[in-house]
PDB file of N, H, CA, C and O in Angstrom:
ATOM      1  N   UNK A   1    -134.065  -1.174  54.382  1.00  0.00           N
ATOM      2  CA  UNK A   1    -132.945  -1.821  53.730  1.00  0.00           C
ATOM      3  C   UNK A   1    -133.373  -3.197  53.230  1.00  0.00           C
ATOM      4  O   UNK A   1    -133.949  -3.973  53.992  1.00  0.00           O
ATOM      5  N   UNK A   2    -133.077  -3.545  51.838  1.00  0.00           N
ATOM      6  H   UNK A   2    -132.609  -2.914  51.218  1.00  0.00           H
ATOM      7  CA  UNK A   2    -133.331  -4.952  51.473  1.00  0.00           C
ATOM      8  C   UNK A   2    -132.586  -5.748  52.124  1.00  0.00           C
ATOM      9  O   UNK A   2    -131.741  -5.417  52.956  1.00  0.00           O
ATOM     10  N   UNK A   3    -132.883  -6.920  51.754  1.00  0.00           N
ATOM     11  H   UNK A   3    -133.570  -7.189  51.079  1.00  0.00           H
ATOM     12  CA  UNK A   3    -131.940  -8.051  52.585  1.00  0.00           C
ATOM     13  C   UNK A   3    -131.278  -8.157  51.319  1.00  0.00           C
ATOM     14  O   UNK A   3    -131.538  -7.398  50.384  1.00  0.00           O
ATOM     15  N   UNK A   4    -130.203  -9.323  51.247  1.00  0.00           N
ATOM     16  H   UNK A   4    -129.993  -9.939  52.006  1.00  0.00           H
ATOM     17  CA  UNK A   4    -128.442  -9.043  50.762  1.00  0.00           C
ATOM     18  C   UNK A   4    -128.538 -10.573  50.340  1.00  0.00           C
ATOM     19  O   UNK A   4    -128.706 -11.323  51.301  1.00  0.00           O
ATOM     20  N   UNK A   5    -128.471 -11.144  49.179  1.00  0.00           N
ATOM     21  H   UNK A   5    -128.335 -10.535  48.398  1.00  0.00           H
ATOM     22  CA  UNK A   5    -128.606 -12.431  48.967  1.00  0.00           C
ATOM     23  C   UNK A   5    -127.398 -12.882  49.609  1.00  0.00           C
ATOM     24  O   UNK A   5    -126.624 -12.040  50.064  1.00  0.00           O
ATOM     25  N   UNK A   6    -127.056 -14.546  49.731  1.00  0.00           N
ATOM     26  H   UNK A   6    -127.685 -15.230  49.361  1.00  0.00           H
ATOM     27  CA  UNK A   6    -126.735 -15.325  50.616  1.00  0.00           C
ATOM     28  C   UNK A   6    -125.009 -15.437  49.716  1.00  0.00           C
ATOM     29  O   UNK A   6    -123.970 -15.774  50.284  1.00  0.00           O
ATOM     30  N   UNK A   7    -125.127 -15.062  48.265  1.00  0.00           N
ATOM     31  H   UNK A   7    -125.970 -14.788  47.803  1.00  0.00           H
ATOM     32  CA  UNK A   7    -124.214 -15.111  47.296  1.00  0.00           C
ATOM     33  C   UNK A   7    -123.501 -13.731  47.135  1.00  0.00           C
ATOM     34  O   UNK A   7    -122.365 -13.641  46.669  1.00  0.00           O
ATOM     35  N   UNK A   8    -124.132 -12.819  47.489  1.00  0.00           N
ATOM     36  H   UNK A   8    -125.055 -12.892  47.867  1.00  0.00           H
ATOM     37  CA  UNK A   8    -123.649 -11.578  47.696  1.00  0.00           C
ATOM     38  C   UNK A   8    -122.679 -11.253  48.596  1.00  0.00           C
ATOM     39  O   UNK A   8    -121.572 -10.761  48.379  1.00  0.00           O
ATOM     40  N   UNK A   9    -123.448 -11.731  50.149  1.00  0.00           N
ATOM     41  H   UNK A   9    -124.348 -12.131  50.325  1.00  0.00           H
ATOM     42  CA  UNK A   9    -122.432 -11.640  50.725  1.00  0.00           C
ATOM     43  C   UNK A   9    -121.558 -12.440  51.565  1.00  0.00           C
ATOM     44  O   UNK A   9    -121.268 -12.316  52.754  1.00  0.00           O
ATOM     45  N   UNK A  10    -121.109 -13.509  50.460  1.00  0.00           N
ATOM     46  H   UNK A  10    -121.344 -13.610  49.493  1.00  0.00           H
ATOM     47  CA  UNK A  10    -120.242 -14.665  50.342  1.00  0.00           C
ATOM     48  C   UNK A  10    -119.425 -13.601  49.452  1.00  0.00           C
ATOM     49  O   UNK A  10    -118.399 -13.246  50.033  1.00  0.00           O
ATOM     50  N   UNK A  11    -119.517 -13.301  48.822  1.00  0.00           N
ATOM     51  H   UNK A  11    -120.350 -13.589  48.350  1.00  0.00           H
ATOM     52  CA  UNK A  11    -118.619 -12.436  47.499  1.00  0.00           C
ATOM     53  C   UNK A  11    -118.091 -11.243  48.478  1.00  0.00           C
ATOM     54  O   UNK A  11    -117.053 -10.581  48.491  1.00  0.00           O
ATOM     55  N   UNK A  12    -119.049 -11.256  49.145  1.00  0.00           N
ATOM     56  H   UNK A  12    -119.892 -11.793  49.135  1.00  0.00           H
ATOM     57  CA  UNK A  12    -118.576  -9.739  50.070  1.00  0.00           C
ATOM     58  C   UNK A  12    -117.054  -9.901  51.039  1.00  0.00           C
ATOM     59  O   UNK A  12    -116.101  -9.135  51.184  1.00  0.00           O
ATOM     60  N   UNK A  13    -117.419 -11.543  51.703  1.00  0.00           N
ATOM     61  H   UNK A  13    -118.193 -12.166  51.586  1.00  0.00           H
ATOM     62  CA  UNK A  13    -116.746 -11.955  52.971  1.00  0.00           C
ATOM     63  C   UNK A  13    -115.260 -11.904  52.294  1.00  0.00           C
ATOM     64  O   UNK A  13    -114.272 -11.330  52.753  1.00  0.00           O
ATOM     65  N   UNK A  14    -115.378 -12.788  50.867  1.00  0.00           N
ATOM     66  H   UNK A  14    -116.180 -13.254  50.494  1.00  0.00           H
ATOM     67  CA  UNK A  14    -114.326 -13.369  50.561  1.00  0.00           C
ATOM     68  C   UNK A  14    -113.140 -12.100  49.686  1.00  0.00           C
ATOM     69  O   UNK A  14    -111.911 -12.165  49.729  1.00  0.00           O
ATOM     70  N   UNK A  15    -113.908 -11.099  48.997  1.00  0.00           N
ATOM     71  H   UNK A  15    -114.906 -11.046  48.962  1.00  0.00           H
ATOM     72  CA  UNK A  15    -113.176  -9.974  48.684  1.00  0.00           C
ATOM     73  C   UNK A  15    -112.391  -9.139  49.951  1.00  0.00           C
ATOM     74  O   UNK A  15    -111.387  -8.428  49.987  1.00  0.00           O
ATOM     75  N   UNK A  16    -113.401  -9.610  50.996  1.00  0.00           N
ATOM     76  H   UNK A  16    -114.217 -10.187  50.967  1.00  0.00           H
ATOM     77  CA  UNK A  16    -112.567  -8.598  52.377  1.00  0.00           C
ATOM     78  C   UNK A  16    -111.043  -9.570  52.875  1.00  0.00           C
ATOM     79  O   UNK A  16    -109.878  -9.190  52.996  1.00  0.00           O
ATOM     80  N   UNK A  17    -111.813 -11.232  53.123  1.00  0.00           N
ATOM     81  H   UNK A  17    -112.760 -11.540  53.025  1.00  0.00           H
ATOM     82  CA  UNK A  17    -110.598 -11.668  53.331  1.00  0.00           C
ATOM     83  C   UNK A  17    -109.476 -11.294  52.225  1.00  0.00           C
ATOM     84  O   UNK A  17    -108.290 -11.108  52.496  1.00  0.00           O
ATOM     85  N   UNK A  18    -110.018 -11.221  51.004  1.00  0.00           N
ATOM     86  H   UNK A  18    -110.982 -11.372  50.784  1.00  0.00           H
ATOM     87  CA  UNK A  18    -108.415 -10.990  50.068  1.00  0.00           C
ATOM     88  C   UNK A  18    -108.112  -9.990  50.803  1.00  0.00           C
ATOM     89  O   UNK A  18    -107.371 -10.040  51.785  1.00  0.00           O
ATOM     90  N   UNK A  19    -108.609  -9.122  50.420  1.00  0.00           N
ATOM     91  H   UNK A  19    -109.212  -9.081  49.623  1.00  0.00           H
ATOM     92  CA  UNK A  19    -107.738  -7.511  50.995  1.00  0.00           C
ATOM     93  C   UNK A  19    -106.787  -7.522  52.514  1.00  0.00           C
ATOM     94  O   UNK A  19    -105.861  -6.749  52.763  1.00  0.00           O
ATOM     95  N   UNK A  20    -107.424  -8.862  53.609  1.00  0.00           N
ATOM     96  H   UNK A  20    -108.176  -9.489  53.406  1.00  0.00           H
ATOM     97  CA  UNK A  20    -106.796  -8.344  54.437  1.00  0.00           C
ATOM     98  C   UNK A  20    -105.558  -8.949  54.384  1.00  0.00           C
ATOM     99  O   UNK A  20    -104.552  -8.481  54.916  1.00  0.00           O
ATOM    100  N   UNK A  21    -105.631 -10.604  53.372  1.00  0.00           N
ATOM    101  H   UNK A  21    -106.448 -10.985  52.940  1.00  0.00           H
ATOM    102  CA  UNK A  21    -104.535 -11.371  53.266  1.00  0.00           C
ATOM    103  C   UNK A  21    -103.406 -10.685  52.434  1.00  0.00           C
ATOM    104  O   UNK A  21    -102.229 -11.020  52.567  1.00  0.00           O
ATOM    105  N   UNK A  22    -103.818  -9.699  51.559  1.00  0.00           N
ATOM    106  H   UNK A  22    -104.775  -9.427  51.451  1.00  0.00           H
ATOM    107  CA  UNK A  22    -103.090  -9.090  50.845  1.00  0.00           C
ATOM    108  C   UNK A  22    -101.856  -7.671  51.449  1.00  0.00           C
ATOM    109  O   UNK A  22    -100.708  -7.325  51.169  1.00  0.00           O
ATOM    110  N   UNK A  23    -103.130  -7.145  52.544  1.00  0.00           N
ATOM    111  H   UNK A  23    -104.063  -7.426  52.771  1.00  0.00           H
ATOM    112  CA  UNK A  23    -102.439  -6.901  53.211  1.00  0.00           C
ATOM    113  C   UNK A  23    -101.445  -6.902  53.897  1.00  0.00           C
ATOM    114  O   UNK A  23    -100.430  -6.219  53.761  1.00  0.00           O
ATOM    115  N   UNK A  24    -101.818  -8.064  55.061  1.00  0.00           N
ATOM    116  H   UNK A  24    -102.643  -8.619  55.171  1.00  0.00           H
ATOM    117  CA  UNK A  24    -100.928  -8.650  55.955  1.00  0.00           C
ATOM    118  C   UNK A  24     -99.508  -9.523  55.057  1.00  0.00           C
ATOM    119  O   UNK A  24     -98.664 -10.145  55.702  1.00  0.00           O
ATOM    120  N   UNK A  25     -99.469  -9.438  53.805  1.00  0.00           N
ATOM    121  H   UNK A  25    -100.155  -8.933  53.281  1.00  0.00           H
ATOM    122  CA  UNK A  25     -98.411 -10.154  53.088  1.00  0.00           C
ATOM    123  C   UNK A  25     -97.443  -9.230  53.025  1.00  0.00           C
ATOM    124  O   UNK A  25     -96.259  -9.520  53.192  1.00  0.00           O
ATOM    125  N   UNK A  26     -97.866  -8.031  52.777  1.00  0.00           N
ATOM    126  H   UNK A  26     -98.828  -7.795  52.641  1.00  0.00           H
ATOM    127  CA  UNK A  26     -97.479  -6.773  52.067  1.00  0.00           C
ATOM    128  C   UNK A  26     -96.335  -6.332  53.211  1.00  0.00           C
ATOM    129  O   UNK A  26     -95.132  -6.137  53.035  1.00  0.00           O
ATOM    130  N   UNK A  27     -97.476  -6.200  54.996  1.00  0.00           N
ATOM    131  H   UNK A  27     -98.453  -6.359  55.138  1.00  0.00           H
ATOM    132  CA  UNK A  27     -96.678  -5.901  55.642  1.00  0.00           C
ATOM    133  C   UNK A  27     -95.416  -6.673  55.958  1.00  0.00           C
ATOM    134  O   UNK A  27     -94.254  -6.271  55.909  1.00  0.00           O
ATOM    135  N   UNK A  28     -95.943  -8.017  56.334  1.00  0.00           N
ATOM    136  H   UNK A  28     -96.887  -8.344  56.374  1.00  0.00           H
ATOM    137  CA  UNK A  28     -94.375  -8.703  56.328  1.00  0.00           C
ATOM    138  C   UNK A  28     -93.635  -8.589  55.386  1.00  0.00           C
ATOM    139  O   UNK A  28     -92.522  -8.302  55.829  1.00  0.00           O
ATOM    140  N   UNK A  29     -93.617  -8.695  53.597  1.00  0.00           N
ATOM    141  H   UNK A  29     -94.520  -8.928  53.237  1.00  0.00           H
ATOM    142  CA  UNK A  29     -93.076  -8.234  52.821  1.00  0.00           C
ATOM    143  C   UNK A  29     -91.991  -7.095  53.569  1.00  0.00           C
ATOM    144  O   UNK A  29     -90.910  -7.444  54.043  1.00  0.00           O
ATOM    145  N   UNK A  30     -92.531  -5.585  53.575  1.00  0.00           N
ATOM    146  H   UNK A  30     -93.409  -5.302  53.189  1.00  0.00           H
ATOM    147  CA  UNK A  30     -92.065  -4.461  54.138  1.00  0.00           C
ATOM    148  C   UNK A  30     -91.151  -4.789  55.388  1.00  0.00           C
ATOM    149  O   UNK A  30     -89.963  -4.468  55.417  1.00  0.00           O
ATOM    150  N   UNK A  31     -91.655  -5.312  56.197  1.00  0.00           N
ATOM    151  H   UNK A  31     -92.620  -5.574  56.174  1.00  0.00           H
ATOM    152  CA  UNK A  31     -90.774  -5.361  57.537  1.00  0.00           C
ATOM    153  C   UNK A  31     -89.829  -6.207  57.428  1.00  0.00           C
ATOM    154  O   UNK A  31     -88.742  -5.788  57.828  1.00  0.00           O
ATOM    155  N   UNK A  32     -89.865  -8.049  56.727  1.00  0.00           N
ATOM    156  H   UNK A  32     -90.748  -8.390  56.402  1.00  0.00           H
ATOM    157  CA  UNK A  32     -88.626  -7.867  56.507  1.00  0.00           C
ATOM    158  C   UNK A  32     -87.375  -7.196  55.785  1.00  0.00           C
ATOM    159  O   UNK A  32     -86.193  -7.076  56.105  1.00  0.00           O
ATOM    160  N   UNK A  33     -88.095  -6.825  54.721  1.00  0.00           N
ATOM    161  H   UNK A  33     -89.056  -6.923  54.461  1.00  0.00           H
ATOM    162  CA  UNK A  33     -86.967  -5.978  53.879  1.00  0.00           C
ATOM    163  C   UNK A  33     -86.261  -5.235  55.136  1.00  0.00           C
ATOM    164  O   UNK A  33     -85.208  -5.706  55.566  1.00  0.00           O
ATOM    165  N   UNK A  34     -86.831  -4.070  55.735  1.00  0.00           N
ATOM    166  H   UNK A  34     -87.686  -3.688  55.385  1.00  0.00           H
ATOM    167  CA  UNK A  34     -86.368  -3.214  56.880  1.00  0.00           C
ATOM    168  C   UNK A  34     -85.220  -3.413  57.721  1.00  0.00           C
ATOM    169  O   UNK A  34     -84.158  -2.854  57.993  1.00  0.00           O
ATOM    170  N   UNK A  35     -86.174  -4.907  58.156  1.00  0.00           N
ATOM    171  H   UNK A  35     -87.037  -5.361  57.935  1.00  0.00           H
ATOM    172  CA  UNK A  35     -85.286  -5.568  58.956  1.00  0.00           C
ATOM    173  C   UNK A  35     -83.851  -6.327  58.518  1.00  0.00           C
ATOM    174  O   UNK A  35     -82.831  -6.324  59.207  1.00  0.00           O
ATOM    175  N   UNK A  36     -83.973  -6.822  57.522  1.00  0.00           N
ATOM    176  H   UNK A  36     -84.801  -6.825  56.962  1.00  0.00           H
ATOM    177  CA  UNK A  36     -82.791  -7.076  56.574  1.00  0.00           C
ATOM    178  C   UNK A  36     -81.355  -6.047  56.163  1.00  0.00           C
ATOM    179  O   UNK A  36     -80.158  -6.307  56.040  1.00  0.00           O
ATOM    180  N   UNK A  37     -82.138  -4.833  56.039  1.00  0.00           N
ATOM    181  H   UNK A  37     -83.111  -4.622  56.140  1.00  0.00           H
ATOM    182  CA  UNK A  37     -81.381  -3.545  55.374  1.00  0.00           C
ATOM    183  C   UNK A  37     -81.081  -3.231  56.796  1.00  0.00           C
ATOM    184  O   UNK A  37     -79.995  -2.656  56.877  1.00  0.00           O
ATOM    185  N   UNK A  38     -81.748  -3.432  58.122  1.00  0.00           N
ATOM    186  H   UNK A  38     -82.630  -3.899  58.056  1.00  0.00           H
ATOM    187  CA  UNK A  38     -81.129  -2.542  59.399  1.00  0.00           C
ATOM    188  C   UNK A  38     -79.752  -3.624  59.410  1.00  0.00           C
ATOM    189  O   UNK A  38     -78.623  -3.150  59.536  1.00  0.00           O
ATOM    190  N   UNK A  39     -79.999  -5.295  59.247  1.00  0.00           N
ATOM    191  H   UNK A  39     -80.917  -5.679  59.144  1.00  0.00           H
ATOM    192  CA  UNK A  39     -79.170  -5.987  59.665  1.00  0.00           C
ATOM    193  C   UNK A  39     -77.626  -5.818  58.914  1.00  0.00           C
ATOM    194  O   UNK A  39     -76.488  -6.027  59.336  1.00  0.00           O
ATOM    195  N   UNK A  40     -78.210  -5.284  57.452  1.00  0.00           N
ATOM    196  H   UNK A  40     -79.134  -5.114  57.109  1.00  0.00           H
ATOM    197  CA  UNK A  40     -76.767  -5.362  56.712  1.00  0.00           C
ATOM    198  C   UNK A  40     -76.149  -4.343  57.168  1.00  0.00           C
ATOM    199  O   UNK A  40     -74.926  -4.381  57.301  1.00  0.00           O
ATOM    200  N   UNK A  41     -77.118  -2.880  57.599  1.00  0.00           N
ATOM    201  H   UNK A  41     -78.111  -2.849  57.492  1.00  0.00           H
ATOM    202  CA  UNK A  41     -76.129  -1.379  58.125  1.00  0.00           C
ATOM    203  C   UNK A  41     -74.913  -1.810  59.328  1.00  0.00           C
ATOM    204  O   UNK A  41     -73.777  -1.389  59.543  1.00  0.00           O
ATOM    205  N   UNK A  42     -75.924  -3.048  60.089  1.00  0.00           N
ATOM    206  H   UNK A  42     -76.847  -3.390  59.915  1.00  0.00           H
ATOM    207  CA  UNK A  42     -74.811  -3.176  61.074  1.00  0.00           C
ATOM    208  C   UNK A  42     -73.921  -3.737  60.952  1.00  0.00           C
ATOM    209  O   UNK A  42     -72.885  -3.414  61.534  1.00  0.00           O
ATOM    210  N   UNK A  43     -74.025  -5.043  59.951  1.00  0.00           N
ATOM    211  H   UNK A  43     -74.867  -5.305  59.479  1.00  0.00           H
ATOM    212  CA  UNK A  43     -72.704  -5.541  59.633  1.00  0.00           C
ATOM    213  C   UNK A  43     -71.699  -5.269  58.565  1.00  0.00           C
ATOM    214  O   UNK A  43     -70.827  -6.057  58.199  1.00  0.00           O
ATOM    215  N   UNK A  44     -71.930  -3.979  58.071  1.00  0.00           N
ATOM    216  H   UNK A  44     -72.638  -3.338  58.369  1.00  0.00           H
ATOM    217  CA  UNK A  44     -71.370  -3.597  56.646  1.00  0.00           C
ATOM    218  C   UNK A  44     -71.988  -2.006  56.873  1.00  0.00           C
ATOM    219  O   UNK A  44     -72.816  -1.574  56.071  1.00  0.00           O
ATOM    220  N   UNK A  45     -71.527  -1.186  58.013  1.00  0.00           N
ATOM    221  H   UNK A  45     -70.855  -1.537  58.665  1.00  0.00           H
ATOM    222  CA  UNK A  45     -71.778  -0.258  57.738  1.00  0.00           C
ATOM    223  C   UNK A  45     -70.891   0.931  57.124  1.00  0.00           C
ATOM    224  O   UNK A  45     -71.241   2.080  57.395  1.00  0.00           O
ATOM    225  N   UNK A  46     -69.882   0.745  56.398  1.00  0.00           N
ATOM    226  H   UNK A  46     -69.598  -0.188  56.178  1.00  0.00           H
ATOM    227  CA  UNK A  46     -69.698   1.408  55.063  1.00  0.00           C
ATOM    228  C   UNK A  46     -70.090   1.337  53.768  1.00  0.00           C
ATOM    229  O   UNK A  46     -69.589   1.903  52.797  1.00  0.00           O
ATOM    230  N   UNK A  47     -71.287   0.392  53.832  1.00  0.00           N
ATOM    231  H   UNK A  47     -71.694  -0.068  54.621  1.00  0.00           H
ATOM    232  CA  UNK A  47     -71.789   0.594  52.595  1.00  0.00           C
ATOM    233  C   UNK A  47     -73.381   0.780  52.383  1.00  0.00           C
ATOM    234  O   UNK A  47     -74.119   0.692  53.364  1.00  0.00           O
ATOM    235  N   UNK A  48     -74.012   1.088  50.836  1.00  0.00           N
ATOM    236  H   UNK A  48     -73.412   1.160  50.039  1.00  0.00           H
ATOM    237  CA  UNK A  48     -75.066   2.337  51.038  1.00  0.00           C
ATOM    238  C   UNK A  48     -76.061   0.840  50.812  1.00  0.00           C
ATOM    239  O   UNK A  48     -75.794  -0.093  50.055  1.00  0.00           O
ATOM    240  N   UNK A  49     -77.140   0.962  51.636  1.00  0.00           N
ATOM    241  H   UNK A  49     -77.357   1.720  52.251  1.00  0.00           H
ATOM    242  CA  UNK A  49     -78.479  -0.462  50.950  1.00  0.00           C
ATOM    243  C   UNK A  49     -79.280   0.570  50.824  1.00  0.00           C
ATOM    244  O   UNK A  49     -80.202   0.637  51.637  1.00  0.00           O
ATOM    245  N   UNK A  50     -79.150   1.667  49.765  1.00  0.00           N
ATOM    246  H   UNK A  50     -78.401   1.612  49.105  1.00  0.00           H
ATOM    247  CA  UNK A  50     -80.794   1.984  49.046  1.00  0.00           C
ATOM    248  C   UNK A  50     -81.957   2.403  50.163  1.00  0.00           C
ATOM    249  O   UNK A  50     -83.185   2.381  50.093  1.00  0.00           O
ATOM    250  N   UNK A  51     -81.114   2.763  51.134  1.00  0.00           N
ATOM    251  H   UNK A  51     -80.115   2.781  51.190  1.00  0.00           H
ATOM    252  CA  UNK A  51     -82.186   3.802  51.866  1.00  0.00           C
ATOM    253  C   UNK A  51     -81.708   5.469  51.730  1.00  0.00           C
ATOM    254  O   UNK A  51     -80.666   6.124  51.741  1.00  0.00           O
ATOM    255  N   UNK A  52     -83.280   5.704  51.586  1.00  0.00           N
ATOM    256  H   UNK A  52     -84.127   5.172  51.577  1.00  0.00           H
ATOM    257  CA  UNK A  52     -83.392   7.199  50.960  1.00  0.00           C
ATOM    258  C   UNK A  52     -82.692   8.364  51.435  1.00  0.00           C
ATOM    259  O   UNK A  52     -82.458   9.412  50.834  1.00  0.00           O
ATOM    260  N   UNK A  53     -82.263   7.864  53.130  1.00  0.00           N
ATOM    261  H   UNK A  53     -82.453   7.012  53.618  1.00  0.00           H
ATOM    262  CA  UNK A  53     -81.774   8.971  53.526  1.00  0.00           C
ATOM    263  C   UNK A  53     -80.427   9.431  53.408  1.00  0.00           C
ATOM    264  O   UNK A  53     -79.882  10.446  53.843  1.00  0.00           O
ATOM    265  N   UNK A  54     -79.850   8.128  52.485  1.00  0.00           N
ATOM    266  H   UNK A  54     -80.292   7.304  52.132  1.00  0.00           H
ATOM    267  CA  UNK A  54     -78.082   8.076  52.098  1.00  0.00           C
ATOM    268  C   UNK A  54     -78.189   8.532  50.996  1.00  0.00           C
ATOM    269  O   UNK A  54     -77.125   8.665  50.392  1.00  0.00           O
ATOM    270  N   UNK A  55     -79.386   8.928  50.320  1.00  0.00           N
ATOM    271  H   UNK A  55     -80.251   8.819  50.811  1.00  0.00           H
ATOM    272  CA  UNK A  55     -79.270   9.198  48.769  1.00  0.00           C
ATOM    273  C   UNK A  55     -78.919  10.515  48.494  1.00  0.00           C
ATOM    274  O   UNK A  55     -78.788  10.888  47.328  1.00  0.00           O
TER     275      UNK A  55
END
C-alpha cells in the first residue's frame, strides 16, 4: 500500500466530519419534528398533524 499524502487525508478527515455533522443535524432535525407532532396529538387530539398513519 502507498502511503496517503498529508493533504489527502486532511480532505479525507474533514469530508467524514461533514457527513457525520450532517448527520447528527438531520437526526435532531427528525426527532424534534416527532417529538413536536407527539406533543400536539396530545394536546389537540382531534386533529390530523400529517402523520401517515391518519392518512
Amino acid at each position: 500500500m502507498s502511503p496517503v499524502s498529508r493533504r489527502t487525508l486532511e480532505w479525507i478527515y474533514s469530508a467524514l466530519l461533514l457527513g457525520v455533522v450532517v448527520l447528527s443535524w438531520g437526526y435532531v432535525i427528525y426527532a424534534s419534528t416527532v417529538a413536536a407532532r407527539r406533543q400536539l396529538g396530545k394536546e389537540y387530539p382531534d386533529q390530523m398533524f400529517a402523520r401517515s398513519e391518519n392518512l
